[in-house]
VOFIFI-781801 format. One record per residue (C-alpha): residue in one letter; x, y, z. Coordinates in pm, whole numbers, padded with zeros to 5 digits, always signed. Each point is the difference from the previous one (the first is absolute). Layout:
N
AXYZ;...
//
This chain:
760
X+00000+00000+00000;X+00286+00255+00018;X+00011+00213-00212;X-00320-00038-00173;X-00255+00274-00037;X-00365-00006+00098;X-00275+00169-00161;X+00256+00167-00177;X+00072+00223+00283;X+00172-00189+00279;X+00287-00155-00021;X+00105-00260+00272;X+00340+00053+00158;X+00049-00266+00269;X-00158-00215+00249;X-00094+00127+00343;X-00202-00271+00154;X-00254-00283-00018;X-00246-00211+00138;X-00217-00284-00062;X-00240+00178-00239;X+00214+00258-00188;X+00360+00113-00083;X+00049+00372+00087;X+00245+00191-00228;X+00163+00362+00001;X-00101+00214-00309;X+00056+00306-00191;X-00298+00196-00117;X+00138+00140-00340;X-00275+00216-00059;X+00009+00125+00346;X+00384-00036+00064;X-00078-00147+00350;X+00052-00326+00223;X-00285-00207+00033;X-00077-00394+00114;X-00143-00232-00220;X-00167-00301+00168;X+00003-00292-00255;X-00282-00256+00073;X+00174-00353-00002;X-00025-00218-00316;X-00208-00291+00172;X-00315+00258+00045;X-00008+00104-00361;X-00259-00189-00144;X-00224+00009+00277;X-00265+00221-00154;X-00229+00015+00320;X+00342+00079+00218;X+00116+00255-00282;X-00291+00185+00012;X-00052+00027+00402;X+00347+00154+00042;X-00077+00254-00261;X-00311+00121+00196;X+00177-00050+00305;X+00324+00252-00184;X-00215+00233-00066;X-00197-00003+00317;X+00358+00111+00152;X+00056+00215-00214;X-00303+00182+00096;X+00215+00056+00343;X+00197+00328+00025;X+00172+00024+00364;X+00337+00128+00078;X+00042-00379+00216;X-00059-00196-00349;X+00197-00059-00261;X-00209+00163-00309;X-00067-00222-00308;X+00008+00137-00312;X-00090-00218-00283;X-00122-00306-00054;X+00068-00192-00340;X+00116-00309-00223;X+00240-00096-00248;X-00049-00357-00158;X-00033-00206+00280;X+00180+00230+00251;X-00248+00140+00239;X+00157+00322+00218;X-00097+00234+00260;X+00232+00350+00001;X+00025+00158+00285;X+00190+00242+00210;X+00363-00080+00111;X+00131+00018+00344;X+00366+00062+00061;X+00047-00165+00323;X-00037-00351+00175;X-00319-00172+00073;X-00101-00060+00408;X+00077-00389-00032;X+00382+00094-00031;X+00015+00305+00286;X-00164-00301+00202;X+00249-00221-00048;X+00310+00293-00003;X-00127+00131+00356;X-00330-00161+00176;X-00097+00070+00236;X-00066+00362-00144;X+00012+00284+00228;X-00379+00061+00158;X-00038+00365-00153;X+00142-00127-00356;X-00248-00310+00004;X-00258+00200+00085;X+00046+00241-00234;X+00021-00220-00271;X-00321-00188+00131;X-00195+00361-00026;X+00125+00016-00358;X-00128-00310-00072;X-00302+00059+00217;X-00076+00307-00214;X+00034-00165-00346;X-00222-00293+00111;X-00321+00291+00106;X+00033+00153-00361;X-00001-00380-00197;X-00306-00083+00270;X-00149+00341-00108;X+00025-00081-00331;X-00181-00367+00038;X+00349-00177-00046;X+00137-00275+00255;X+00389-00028-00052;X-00037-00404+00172;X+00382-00041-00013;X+00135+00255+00219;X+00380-00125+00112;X+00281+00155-00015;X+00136-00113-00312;X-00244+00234-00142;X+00096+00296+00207;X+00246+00230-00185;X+00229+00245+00226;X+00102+00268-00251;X+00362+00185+00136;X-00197+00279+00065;X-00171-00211+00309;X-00342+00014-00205;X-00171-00355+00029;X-00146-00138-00341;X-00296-00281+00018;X+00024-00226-00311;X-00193-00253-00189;X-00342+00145+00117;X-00263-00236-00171;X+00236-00251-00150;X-00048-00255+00288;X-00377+00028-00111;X+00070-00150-00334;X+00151-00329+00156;X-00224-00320-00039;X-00086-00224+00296;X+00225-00302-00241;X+00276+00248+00058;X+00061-00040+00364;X+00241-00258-00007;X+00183+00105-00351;X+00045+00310+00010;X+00362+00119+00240;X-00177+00319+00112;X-00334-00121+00099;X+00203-00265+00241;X+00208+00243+00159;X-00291+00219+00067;X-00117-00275+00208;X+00179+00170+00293;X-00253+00343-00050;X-00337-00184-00051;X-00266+00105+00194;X-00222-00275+00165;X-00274+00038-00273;X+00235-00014-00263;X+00123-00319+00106;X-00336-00141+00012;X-00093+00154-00309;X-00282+00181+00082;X-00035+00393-00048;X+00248+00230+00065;X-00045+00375+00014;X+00159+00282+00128;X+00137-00139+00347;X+00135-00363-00177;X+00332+00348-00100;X-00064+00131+00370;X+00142-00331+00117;X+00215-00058-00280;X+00205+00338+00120;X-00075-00153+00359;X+00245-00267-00086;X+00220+00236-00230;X+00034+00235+00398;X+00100-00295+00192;X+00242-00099-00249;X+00181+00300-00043;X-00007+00107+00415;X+00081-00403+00055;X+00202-00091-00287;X-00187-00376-00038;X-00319-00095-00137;X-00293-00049+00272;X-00091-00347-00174;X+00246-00263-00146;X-00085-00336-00123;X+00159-00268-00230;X-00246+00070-00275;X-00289+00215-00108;X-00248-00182+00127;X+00192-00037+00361;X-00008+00387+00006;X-00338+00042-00110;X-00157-00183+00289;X+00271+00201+00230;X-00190+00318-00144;X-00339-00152+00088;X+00070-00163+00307;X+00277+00138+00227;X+00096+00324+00185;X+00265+00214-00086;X+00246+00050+00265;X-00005+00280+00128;X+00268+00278-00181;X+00181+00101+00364;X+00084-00314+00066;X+00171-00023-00267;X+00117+00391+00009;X-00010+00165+00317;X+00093+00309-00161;X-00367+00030-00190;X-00228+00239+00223;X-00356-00151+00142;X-00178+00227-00264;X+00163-00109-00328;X-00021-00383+00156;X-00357+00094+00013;X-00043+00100-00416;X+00189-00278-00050;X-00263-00270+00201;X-00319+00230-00125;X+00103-00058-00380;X+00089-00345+00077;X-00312-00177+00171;X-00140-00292-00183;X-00359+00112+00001;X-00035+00328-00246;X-00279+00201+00183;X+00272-00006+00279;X+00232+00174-00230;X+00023+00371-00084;X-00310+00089-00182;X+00186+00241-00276;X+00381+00116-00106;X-00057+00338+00112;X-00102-00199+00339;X+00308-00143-00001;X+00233+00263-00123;X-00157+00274+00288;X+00103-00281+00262;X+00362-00013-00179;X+00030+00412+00023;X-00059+00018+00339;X+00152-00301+00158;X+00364+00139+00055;X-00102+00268+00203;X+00115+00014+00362;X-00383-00018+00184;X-00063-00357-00217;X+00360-00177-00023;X-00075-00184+00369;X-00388+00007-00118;X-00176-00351+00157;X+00006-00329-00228;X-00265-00068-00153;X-00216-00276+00057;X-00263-00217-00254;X-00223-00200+00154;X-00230-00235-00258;X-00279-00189+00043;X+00223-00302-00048;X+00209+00051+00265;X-00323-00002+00223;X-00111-00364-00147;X+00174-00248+00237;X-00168-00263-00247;X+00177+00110-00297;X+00227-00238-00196;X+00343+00153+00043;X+00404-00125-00140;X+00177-00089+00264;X+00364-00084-00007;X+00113-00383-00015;X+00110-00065+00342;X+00286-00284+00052;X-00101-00257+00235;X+00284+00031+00242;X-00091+00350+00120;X-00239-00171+00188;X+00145-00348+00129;X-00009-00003+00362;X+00333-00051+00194;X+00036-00218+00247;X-00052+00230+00301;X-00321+00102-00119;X-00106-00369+00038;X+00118-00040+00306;X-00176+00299+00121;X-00301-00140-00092;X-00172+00091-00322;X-00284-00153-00052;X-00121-00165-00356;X-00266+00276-00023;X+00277+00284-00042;X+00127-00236-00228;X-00234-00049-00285;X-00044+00422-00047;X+00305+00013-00057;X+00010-00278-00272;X-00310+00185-00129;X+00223+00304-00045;X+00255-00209-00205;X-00278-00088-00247;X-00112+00382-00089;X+00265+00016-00308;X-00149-00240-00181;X-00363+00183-00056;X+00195+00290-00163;X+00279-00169-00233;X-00331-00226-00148;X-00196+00283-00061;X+00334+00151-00162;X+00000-00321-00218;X-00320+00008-00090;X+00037+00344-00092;X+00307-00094-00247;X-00217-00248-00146;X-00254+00219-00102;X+00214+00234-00170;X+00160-00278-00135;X-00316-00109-00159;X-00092+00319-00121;X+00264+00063-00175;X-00016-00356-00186;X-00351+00120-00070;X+00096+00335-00159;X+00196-00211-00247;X-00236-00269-00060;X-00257+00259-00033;X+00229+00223-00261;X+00109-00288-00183;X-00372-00085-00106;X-00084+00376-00074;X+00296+00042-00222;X-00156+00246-00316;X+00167-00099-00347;X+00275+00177-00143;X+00089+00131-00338;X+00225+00137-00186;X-00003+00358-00103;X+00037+00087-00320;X+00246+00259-00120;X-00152+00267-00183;X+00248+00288+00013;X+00025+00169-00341;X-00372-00131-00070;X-00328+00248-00067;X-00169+00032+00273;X-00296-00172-00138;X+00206-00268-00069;X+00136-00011+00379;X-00316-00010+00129;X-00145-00268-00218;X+00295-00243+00065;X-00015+00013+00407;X-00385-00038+00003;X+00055-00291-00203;X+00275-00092+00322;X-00277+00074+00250;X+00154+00290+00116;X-00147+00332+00069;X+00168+00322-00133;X+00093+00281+00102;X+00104+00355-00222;X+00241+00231+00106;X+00033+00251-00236;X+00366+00152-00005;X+00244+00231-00247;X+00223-00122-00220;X+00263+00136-00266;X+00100-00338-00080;X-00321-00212-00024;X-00317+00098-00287;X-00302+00120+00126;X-00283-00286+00149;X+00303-00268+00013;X+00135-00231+00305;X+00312+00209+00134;X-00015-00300+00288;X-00183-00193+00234;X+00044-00127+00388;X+00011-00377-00062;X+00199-00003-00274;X+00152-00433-00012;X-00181-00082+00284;X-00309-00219+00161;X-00304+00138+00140;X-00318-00122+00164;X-00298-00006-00190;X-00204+00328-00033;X+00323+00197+00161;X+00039+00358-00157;X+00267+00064-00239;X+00127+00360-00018;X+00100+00135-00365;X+00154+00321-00075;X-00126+00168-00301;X+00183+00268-00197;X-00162+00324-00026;X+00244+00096-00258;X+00247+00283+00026;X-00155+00268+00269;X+00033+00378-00113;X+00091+00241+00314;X-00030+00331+00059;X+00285+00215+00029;X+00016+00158+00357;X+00064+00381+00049;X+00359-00002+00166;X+00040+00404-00073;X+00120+00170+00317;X+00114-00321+00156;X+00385-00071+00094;X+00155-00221-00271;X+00004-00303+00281;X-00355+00037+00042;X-00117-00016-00384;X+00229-00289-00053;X-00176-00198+00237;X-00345+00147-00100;X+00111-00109-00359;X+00160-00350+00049;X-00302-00113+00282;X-00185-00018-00404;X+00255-00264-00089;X+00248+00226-00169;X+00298-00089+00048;X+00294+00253+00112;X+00207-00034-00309;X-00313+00121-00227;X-00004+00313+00199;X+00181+00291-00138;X+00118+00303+00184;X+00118+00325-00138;X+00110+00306+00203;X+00000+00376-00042;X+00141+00304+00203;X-00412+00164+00105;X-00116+00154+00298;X-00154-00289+00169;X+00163-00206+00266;X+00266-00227-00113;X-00143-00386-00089;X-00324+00141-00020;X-00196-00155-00318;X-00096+00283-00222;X-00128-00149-00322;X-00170-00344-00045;X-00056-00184-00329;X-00202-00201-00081;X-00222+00261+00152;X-00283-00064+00294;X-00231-00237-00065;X+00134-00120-00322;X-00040-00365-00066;X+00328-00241+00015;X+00091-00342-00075;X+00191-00039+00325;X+00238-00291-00167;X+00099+00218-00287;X-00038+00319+00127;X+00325+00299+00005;X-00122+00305+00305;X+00255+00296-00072;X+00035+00283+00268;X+00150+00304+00011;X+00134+00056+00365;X+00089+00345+00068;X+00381+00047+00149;X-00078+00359+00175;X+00139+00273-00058;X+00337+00011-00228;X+00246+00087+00286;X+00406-00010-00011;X+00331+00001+00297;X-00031+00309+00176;X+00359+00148-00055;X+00225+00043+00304;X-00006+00405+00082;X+00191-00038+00336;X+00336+00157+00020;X-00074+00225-00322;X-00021+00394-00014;X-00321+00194+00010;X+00032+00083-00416;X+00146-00389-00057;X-00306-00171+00157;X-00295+00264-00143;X+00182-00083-00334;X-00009-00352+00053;X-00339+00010+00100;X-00153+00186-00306;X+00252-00265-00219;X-00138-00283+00147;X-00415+00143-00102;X-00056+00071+00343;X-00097+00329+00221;X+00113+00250+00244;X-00309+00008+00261;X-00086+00349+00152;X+00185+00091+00266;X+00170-00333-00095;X+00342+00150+00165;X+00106+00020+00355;X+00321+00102+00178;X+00103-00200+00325;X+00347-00046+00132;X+00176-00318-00001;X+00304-00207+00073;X-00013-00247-00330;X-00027+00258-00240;X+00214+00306-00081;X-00179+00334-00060;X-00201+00030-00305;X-00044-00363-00057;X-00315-00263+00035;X-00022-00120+00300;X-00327-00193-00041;X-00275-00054-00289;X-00345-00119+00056;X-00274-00136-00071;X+00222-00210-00223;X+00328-00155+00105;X+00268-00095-00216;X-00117-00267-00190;X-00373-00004+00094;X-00221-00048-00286;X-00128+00304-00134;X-00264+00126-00266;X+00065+00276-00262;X-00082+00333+00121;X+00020-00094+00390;X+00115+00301+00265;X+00279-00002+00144;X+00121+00230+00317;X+00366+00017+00125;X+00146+00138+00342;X+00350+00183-00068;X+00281+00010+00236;X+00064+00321+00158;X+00296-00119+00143;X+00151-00128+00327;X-00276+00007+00283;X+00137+00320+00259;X+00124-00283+00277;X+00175-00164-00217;X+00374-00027+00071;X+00243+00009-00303;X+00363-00078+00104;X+00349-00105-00164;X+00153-00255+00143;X+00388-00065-00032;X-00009-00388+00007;X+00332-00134+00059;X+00095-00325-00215;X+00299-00232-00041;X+00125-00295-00207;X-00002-00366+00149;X+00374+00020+00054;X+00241+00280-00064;X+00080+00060-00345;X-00237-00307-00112;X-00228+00137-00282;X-00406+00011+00159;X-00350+00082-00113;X-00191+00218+00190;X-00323+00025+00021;X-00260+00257+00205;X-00329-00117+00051;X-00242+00281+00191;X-00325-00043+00075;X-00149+00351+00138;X-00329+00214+00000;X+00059-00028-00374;X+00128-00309-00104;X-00007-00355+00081;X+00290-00203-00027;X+00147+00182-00314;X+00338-00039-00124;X+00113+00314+00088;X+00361-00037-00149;X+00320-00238-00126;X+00304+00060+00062;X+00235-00198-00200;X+00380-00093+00037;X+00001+00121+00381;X+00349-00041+00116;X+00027+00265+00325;X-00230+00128+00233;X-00163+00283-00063;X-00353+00171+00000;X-00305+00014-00213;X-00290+00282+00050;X-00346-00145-00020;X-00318+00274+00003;X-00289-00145+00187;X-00315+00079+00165;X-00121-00073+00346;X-00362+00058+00136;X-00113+00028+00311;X-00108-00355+00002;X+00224-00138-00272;X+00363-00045+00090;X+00281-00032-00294;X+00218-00362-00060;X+00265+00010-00196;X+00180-00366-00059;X+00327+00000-00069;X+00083-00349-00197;X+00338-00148-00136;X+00014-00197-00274;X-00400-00039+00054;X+00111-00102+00394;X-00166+00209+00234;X+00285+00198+00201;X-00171+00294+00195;X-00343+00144+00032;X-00033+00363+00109;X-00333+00108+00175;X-00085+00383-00013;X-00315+00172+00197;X-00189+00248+00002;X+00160+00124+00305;X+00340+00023-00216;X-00162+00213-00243;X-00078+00209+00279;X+00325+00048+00144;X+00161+00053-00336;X-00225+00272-00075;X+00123+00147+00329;X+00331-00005-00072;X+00107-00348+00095;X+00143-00219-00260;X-00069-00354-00037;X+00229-00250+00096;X-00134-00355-00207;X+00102-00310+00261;X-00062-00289-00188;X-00196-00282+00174;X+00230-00240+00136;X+00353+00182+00033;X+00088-00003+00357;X+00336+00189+00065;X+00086+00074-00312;X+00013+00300-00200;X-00147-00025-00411;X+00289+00171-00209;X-00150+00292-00077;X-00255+00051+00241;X+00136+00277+00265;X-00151+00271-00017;X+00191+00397+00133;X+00105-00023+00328;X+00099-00401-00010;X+00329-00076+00129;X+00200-00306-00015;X+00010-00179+00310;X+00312+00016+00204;X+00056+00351-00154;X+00044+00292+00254;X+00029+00347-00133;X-00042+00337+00188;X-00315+00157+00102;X-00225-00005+00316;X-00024-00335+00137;X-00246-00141+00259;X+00018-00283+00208;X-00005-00304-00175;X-00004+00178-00336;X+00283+00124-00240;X+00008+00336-00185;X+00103-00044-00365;X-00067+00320-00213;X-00263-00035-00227;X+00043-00033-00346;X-00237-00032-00351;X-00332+00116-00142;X-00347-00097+00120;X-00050-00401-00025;X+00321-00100-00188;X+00360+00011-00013;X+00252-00197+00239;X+00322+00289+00005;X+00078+00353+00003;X-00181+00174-00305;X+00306+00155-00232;X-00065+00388+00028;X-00008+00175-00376;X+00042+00372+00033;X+00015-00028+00426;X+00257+00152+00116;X+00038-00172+00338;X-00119-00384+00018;X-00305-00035+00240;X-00010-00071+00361;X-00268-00141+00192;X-00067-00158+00307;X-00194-00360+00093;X-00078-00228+00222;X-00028-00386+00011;X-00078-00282+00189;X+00237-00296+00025;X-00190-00190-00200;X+00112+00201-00287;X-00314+00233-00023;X+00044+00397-00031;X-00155+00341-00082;X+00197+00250-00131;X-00045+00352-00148;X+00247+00141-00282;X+00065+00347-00137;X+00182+00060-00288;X+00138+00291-00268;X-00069-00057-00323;X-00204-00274-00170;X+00133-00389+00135;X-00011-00267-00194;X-00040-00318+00170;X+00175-00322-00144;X-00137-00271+00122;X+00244-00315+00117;X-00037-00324+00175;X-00087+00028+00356;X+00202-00207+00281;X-00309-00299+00112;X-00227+00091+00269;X-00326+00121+00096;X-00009+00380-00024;X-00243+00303-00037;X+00016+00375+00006;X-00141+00335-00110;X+00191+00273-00156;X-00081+00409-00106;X+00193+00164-00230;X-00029+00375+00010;
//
C-alpha cells in the first residue's frame, strides 16, 4: 500500500498501526497538502455486502460528530475493493502505551484525561451514537496533552460471528460491560463502565478482570466484584475510588445516569472538601436475598480436617457433618459454570448449522466496464443483480458508457446491488473571478477546478496595486472551461517600479541634492536640517531618511537629509604625540594605530613602515564626555601598547596641561618618546629649589613634547627655569626663553615621568 494514491488525492506514506479489523496508514492529502490517517478495512470483510454497508452508515454516523475530544473523519470512500475511512491524524502516542511507559498515572493526569474522555462520550451520546469499545487503545494523547477518542461507531459494525476472530473484539474483552457480555442492549452507560475500567487501569496499572480466555473474563464481568482501587493504590483519594465503583457496578440503573453526570463528578472530585469524602456504598436487592444462588470459591478439603486435639476435646459428629456440608458448596457453582459453557457451546454449533442451510447462491458478476449503460444494466439483471447508477465526469470515457463498477471479477449473492459509474462526458466549468486576490490565492481557486499548476500562466507588470496581487484574469469570469485542457493566464501586478536608494551619507550638501535629482528622486520641503555630530565633518550627510542606503525606492520618492554642522560644543578635539618603536633596535617594524573615539570605531588610523628607532607619531582624536579615545599600538599586527585618553585629559589640556600617553601595561618604564617638558631622567640632579624627597632639575621644552633643552634661534641667552620632581621621576617645570626655541626631540632615559611646562 505505500505509496499508492487513493481517490486520487491521498497518497499513503507508511504504516502507523493495526488491529483486528483494519490497517491504519499515515497519508498525505495532495490536494490539501496535509497529514491525514487512512483506516484500511481488512481484506477478509470485503465481500461482506451486509458488513460493508453497516460500517458505511456507521462512518458516516461519526462523522456527523464534531468535538475537540474526537478525532474528526473526513471522508469516506472506495477504490476497487479497498474500503477506507480518512480521518484526522494525531501526532502523539495512544493511552495503551503511556499505560504501559508509566501506570500507575498520576491522580490529577488520569483524571484529566478521564474528563476528556468523559466530555467526548456526552457529545457522541448527544448525538444518538454509542462508541461500545472504549479502551485505551483507542485513546489518542496528542503532545499537546489534548486526548483524542477514536473509532467511534466502528465497534458497531462488528458481527456477533466476529467475537472470537476478530484480534480487537478479544482484547476488548477486558472493557465489556456486563450487558455486553450477555449480549443484550447496551446504551450509554455499557462506555460509562467501559472508561470505569479504562480509570482503574491507568490509577492501578492492571486490568480489574483477567481470565485465560474470553469467555473466563466475560463471566468475571458478570459475576465478580472489582477490588477495590486503594487496595491496590493507596495513593487514589476516597472520591475518585468512588467514580471509579459508580461507573463500574454490574447493574446499569446503578450507574451514572448521563456523561455530563459523570464528567461534573470528575470536575469536582480533586478538590480539598471531597478528597477524604465517605466511600460509597451499593446495596442491591440481591445482596438482601439470602436464598440466592451465589459462586463460591472451591474450597480444598484440608482447610477443614480436624487435628487431633480437636478430637480429643470432644467434637461431636454433629459439628462434623456442617462442616462437610461446607466442603460440598463448590460444586453447585463450577456445574452451573459447565452448564453454562455448554450452552454457548451449543449455540454457537447452531449459528453454523443454522448459516450453513441459509447459505443464498452466488454469482459471478459480470464485467461491463467500457459497456453502454443499457447494455450494463441488461447483463446484471440477467445475473440477478440489482443496479445501481452513479453518474460521474469523465475526459477519458464517452458519454452514457461504463467508466467502472464495484464488483468488478468477483462473486456476489443473489439480488446484491452492483454499483456502476457512468460517464457524464467531459464537464465544462466556470471560470472563477480571482481579480483582486493574491497570486497564492487564485492559484488555488484555479487548480481546486482540476487545473493543474503548470497550465497556469503568470505575467507581471510594475502598477500601483500591491505586489502579487492578481490584476487581470483570462479566461474572464464566468467563462466556460474544459478543466483538462484548459491554459488560465494572469497578469500579477509587481507594485510600483522602485530601484537601490543611493548611499548620501558622508557626501556634501550640493553632492547629495545632485545625486538625488540624478537618481529621479526629490528634495522634500524643508527636507534639510543642521545638527552637530561626531561621524561627520561639517557640511556633510550625516543621515538620510525615509530611505536608507539600499532600501527599495519608487521614482519620484522624497527624500530629507540632516547636515553636519560640525563637532557637538563638548566635544574634545586633541593631538596626541603617540610614542612608537620597532620590535628590536634597528629591526625594520610595521606600525599600525588603531583609534576608536567619539568619531571612529576601530579605524586604521595610520602605518608606519620600516620603523627602526623610537620615536613619536601625532594622532588627532576626539573625546566626549561619555566616549573615551583608544588608540592600539600593534607591531607587526602584534598588539604592543594601548593608550586610553578621557575626557578629563581633554580638560586638563585645554587648561594648559599636556598629555602624557602611558600605555596600558608599561610598569617602570619610560616609551621613547613620551616625556613630556619638565621630565627628567632619573638619577639626574641639576640646580633649582628642591623639596624633601624631590629633586629640582630646570625645566626644559614646549607644551606636551620634547625630552632636552630647546636650541634657542635668535635668543640671546639660553633659558633658565626652575622644577620640581618627585623621586619617582615625575616633575613640573616652568621655562622662559629669548627668542623662538626649537625643540628637538630625542630618546628619553626609561621611566615613568610627567610634567607641565609655560613658555613665555
Amino acid at each position: 500500500m505505500i505509496g499508492k494514491q487513493l481517490g486520487g488525492r491521498y497518497e499513503i506514506l507508511e504504516r502507523v498501526g493495526g488491529g483486528g479489523m483494519a490497517i491504519v496508514y499515515k497519508a498525505l492529502d495532495i490536494l490539501l497538502h496535509r497529514h491525514i490517517a487512512v483506516k484500511i478495512l481488512r481484506s477478509q470483510y470485503v465481500h461482506d455486502e451486509e458488513f460493508i454497508q453497516r460500517f458505511r452508515r456507521e462512518a458516516q454516523a461519526a462523522a456527523s460528530l464534531s468535538h475537540s475530544n474526537v478525532v474528526s473523519i473526513y471522508d469516506v470512500g472506495q477504490e476497487e475493493d479497498i474500503h477506507y475511512i480518512v480521518m484526522e491524524y494525531i501526532e502523539g502516542t495512544t493511552l495503551n502505551e503511556l499505560i504501559k511507559e508509566k501506570a500507575p498515572l498520576q491522580v490529577e493526569e488520569a483524571v484529566h484525561f478521564a474528563s476528556q474522555i468523559c466530555d467526548a462520550l456526552d457529545h457522541a451520546h448527544h448525538n444518538q451514537i454509542i462508541h461500545r469499545d472504549i479502551k485505551p487503545h483507542n485513546i489518542l494523547i496528542g503532545k499537546n496533552g489534548r486526548v483524542k477518542v477514536t473509532d467511534f461507531g466502528i465497534a458497531r459494525a462488528i458481527t456477533s460471528s466476529t467475537i472470537t476472530q476478530t484480534g480487537s473484539v478479544v482484547g476488548s474483552v477486558h472493557y465489556f460491560s456486563p450487558e455486553h457480555a450477555k449480549g443484550t442492549f447496551t446504551g450509554e452507560q455499557s462506555d460509562l463502565y467501559s472508561l470505569g475500567i479504562v480509570m482503574y487501569q491507568m490509577l492501578t496499572g492492571r486490568l480489574p478482570f483477567l481470565g485465560e480466555s474470553p469467555i473466563s473474563v466475560a463471566l468475571k464481568h458478570l459475576q465478580e466484584e472489582v477490588e477495590e482501587p486503594r487496595k491496590v493504590n493507596p495513593l487514589i483519594p476516597q472520591s475518585v475510588e468512588n467514580i471509579i465503583l459508580k461507573a463500574m457496578r454490574k447493574n446499569p440503573a446503578e450507574r451514572y445516569r448521563s456523561a455530563k453526570q459523570m464528567l461534573d463528578d470528575l470536575d469536582s472530585c480533586l478538590l480539598p472538601h471531597r478528597r477524604n469524602e465517605a466511600k460509597v456504598n451499593f446495596m442491591d436487592d440481591d445482596e438482601l436475598d439470602e436464598e440466592k444462588t451465589r459462586v463460591i470459591p472451591a474450597i480444598r478439603p484440608d482447610q477443614y480436617s480436624l487435628s487431633a486435639g480437636d478430637r480429643d476435646f470432644g467434637t461431636s459428629r454433629d459439628e462434623e457433618e456442617p462442616q462437610e456440608k461446607k466442603k460440598k458448596r463448590w460444586v453447585k457453582p463450577l456445574i452451573w459454570i459447565i452448564i453454562l459453557l455448554l450452552l454457548l457451546g451449543g449455540m454457537w454449533y447452531m449459528v453454523g448449522v443454522v448459516k450453513a442451510k441459509f447459505v443464498i447462491q452466488e454469482v459471478d458478476v459480470p464485467t461491463v466496464v467500457n459497456k453502454p449503460v443499457t447494455e450494463a444494466q441488461s447483463m446484471l439483471k440477467a445475473a440477478n443483480l440489482e443496479v445501481e447508477i452513479i453518474p460521474e465526469s469523465s475526459k477519458d470515457v464517452p458519454k452514457d458508457v461504463v467508466i467502472r463498477q464495484d464488483h468488478m471479477n468477483m462473486k456476489l449473492k443473489i439480488h446484491s446491488k452492483e454499483t456502476l459509474y457512468i460517464s457524464k462526458g467531459v464537464e465544462k466549468l466556470k471560470m472563477p473571478g480571482v481579480t483582486g486576490k493574491k497570486l497564492g490565492d487564485a492559484k488555488t481557486a484555479i487548480m481546486a477546478l482540476g487545473i493543474t499548476d503548470d497550465r497556469i500562466k503568470v505575467k507581471q507588470e510594475f502598477v500601483n496595486e500591491e505586489p502579487e496581487t492578481v490584476i487581470l484574469q483570462t479566461p474572464a469570469l464566468n467563462d466556460e472551461l474544459d478543466p483538462a485542457t484548459a491554459v488560465v493566464m494572469l497578469t500579477v501586478s509587481k507594485g510600483r517600479e522602485t530601484f537601490k536608494m543611493p548611499d548620501l551619507e558622508g557626501l556634501s550638501e550640493s553632492e547629495a541634492k545632485s545625486r538625488i535629482t540624478v537618481s529621479n528622486l526629490k528634495l522634500a520641503q524643508d527636507g534639510i536640517n543642521v545638527e552637530a555630530s561626531y561621524k561627520q565633518p561639517k557640511g556633510k550627510v550625516i543621515t538620510q531618511f525615509p530611505y536608507k542606503y539600499n532600501d527599495e525606492v519608487s521614482p519620484g520618492a522624497e527624500i530629507k537629509l540632516i547636515i553636519s554642522s560640525g563637532l557637538p560644543e563638548e566635544a574634545g578635539p586633541m593631538k596626541i604625540a603617540v610614542p612608537i618603536k620597532p620590535t628590536k633596535d634597528g629591526k625594520e617594524t610595521t606600525v599600525k594605530l588603531i583609534l576608536s573615539d567619539a568619531m571612529y570605531e576601530n579605524f586604521e588610523y595610520k602605518t608606519i613602515t620600516k620603523v627602526t628607532k623610537a620615536s613619536t607619531v601625532d594622532v588627532s582624536l576626539v573625546v566626549a564626555p561619555d566616549k573615551r579615545a583608544v588608540i592600539q599600538v600593534k607591531q607587526d599586527n602584534v598588539l604592543a601598547d594601548m593608550i586610553t585618553v578621557t575626557y578629563d585629559d581633554y580638560i586638563a589640556q585645554k587648561n594648559g596641561k599636556p598629555f602624557n600617553p602611558i600605555p596600558s601595561g608599561s610598569s617602570g618604564t619610560t616609551v621613547p618618546g613620551a616625556t613630556t617638558p619638565g621630565a627628567t631622567p632619573p638619577g639626574t640632579t641639576t640646580p633649582g629649589t628642591n623639596t624633601p624627597g624631590q629633586t629640582t632639575t630646570p625645566g626644559t621644552g614646549t607644551p606636551g613634547a620634547g625630552t632636552k633643552p630647546p636650541t634657542n634661534s635668535g635668543g640671546t641667552t639660553p633659558g633658565t627655569g626652575t622644577g620640581t620632581g618627585t623621586s619617582s621621576g615625575t616633575s613640573t617645570g616652568a621655562q622662559s626663553t629669548q627668542g623662538t626655541p626649537t625643540p628637538t626631540p630625542t630618546n628619553a632615559t626609561p621611566g615613568n615621568s610627567a610634567g607641565t611646562g609655560g613658555r613665555n
